[in-house]
C-alpha positions in Angstrom: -42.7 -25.5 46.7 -45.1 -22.9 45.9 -47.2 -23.1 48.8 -50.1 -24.4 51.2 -53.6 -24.6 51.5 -56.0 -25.3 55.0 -59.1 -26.5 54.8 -61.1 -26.0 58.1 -63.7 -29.2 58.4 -64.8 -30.7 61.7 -64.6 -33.7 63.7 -68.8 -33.7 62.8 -67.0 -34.8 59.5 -65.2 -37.4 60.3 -66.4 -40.9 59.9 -67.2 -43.0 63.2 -67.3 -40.1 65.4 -70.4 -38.7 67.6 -72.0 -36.4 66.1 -74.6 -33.2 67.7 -78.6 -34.1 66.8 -79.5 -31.8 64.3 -76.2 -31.2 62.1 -76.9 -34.0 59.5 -76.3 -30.6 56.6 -73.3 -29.6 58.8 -71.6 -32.7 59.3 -72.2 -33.7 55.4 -70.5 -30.4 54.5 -67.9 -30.6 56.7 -67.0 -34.8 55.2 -67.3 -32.2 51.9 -64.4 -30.5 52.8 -62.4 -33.7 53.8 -63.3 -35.1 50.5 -62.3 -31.9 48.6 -59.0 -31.8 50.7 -58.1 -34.9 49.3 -58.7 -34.7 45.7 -57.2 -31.1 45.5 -54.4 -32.2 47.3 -53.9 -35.0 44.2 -54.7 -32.1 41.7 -52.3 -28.9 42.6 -49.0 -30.8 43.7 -47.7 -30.9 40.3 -47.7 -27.1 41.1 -46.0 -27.2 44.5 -48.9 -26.8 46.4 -49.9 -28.6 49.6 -53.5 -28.9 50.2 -54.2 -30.8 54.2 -57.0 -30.0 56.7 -57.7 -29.5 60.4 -60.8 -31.8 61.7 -61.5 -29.6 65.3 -63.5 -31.3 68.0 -65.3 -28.7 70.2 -64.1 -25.4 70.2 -64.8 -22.4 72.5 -66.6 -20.7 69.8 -69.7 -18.7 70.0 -71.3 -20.8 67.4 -70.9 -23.8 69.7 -72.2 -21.8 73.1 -75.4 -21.3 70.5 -75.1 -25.0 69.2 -74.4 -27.2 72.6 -74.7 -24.6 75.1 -74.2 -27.6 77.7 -71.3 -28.9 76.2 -67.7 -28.0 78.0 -65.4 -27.2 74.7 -62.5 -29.2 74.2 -59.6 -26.3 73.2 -59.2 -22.8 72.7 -59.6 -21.2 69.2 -55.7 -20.0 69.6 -54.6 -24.3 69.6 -56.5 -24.9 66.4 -54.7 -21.4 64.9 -51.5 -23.2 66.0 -52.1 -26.2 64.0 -52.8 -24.6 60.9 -49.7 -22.4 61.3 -47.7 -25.4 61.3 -49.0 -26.8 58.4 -48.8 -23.7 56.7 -44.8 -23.7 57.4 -42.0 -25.6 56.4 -41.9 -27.8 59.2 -45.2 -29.6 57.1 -43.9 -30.1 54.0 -43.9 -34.1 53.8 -47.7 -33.3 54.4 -50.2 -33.4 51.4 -53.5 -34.7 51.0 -54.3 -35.3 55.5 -57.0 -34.4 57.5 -55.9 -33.5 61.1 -58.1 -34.5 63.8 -57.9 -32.4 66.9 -59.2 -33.1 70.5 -58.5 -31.4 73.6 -57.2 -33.6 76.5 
């Protein structure tokens, strides 16, 4: 195989989940990039190439301190590195085409 894409969407872009007043352009972009993920998953694996996303719930980011500043973040930025890691590795490869939803416990 030649190799592997990640998209990074948002759980704001999955269907039938809350979403923060005020992101309707953020949570449309984000369904964007589940939509794309799909399609140009379809479109490059005649050439070897795995195309999957992550969907992260909240993050401790300083765009969501500025966004929700009340909201307690779900995971670290280092778990949502970890993710794509693995789908960027052999361990993935039956993977093509998914979306990854990911919330902290």
């Amino acid at each position: 195989h030649a190799g592997a894409i990640v998209n990074i969407a948002s759980i704001s872009g999955v269907p039938n989940t809350s979403k923060l007043p005020g992101s309707a352009a953020y949570a449309a972009a984000k369904a964007g990039v589940i939509g794309f993920t799909e399609v140009l998953a379809t479109e490059l694996a005649p050439l070897g190439l795995r195309v999957n996303a992550v969907s992260p719930g909240s993050v401790d980011t300083e765009m969501l301190r500025r966004a929700a500043p009340d909201l307690t973040p779900d995971m670290a930025p280092e778990e949502v590195a970890e993710t794509i890691a693995f789908l960027l590795s052999p361990a993935s490869r039956p993977m093509n085409g998914r979306n990854l939803e990911l919330y902290g416990v």
